[in-house]
C-alpha positions in Angstrom: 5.3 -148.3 -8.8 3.4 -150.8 -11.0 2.7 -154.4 -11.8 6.1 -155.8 -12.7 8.4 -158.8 -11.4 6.9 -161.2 -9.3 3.8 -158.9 -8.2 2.9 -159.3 -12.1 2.8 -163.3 -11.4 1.6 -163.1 -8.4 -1.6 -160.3 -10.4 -2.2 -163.0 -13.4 -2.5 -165.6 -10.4 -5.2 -163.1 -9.1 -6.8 -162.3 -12.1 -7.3 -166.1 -13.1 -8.4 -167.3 -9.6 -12.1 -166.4 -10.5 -12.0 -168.1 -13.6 -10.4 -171.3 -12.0 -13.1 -171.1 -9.2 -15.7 -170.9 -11.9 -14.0 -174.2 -13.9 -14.2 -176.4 -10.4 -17.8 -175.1 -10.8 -18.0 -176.9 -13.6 -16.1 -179.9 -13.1 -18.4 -180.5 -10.0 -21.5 -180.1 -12.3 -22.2 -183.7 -12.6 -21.4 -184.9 -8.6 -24.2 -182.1 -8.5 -26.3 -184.3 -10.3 -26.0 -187.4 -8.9 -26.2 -185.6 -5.6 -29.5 -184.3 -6.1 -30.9 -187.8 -6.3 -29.8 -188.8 -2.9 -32.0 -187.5 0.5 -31.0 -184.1 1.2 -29.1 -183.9 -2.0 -30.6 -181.2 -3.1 -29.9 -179.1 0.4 -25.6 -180.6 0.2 -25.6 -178.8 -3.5 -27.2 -176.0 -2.7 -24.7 -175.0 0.5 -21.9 -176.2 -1.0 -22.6 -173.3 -4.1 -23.7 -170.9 -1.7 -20.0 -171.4 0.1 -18.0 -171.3 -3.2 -19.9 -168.1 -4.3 -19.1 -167.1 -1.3 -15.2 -167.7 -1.5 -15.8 -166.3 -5.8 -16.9 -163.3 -4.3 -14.2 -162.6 -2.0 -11.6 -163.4 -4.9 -13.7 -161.0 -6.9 -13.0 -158.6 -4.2 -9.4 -158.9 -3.9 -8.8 -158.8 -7.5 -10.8 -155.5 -7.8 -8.4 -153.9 -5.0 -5.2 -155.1 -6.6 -6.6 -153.5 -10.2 -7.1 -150.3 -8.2 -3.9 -150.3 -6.3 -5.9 -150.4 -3.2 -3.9 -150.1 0.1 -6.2 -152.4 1.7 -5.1 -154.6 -0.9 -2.6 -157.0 1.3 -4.8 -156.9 4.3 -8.2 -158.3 1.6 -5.4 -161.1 -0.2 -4.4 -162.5 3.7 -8.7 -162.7 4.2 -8.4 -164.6 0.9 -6.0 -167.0 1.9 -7.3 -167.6 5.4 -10.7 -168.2 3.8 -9.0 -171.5 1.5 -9.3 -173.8 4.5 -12.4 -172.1 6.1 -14.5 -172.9 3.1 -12.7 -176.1 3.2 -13.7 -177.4 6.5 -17.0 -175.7 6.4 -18.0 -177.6 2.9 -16.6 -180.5 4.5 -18.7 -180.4 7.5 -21.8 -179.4 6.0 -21.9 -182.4 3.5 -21.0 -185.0 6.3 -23.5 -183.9 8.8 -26.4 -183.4 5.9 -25.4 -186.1 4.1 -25.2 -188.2 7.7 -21.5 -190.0 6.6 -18.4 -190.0 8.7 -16.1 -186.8 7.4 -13.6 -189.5 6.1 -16.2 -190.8 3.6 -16.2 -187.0 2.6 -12.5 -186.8 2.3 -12.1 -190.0 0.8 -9.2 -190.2 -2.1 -6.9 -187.1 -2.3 -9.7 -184.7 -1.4 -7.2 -182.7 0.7 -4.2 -182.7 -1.9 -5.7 -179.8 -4.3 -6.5 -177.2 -0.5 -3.3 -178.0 1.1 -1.8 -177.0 -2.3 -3.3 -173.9 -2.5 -3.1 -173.0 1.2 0.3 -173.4 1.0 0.9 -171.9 -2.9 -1.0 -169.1 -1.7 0.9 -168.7 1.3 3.9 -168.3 0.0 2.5 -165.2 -2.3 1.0 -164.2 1.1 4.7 -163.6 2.9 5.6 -161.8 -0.7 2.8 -159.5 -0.4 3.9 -158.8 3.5 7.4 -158.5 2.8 7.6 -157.0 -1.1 8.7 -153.3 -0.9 7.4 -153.5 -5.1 4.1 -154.6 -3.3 4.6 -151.7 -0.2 5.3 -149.0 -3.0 2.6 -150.5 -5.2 -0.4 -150.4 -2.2 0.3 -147.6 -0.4 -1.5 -144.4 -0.9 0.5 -141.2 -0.2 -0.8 -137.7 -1.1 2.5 -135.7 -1.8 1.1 -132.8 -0.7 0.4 -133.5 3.0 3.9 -135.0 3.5 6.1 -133.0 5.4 9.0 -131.2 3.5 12.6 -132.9 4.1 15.4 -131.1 4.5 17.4 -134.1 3.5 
């Protein structure tokens, strides 16, 4: 089986993760600046890139095993999901207790709508992948030869 149906949504949604990670890159260019002004600045940018290459990294991962029609495929796109809200809370903590601000200074505003969206988004492709027989037939290797014959 291939790419088609919803696994073909749910592969552009893959592909262009990466590239949306690299455009909140970006956006976050200039809070990067005015960070590194401020006392330990410097040390708040510098884990808070280190955690989103990090999460780029495993999203480059994932999308390399769906492109090859790895079976480890589901098993890597779960890891991605689980890691939304660890690099969430981990960024979280790291720039309250370096910056030396309570964590609700750091989650001021509707800091939380944009991961709770994507936990949840990406939850819902998550119980797809688990219960898709497209995505079973489309991840699973089987070498023809070394199945047993069926009578049937």
């Amino acid at each position: 089986m291939g790419f088609g149906g919803w696994l073909m949504l749910l592969a552009i949604g893959q592909a262009l993760s990466p590239l949306r990670t690299l455009a909140d890159f970006a956006n976050s260019a200039d809070g990067y600046q005015q960070l590194m002004t401020l006392s330990n600045g410097p040390l708040v940018v510098y884990g808070e890139v280190a955690l989103n290459l990090a999460f780029l990294a495993i999203q480059l991962v994932v999308l390399v095993s769906m492109l090859r029609r790895s079976h480890r495929f589901p098993q890597l796109f779960l890891l991605q999901w689980l890691a939304i809200p660890v690099v969430f809370v981990l960024d979280t903590i790291w720039i309250a207790s370096i910056l030396g601000v309570p964590v609700s200074q750091v989650l001021a505003g509707d800091a939380l709508v944009a991961p709770i969206a994507s936990f949840v988004g990406t939850g819902i492709w998550v119980a797809y992948v688990y219960r898709s027989v497209r995505v079973r037939n489309t991840f699973t290797r089987t070498n023809v030869s070394a199945q047993p014959a069926s009578a049937s």
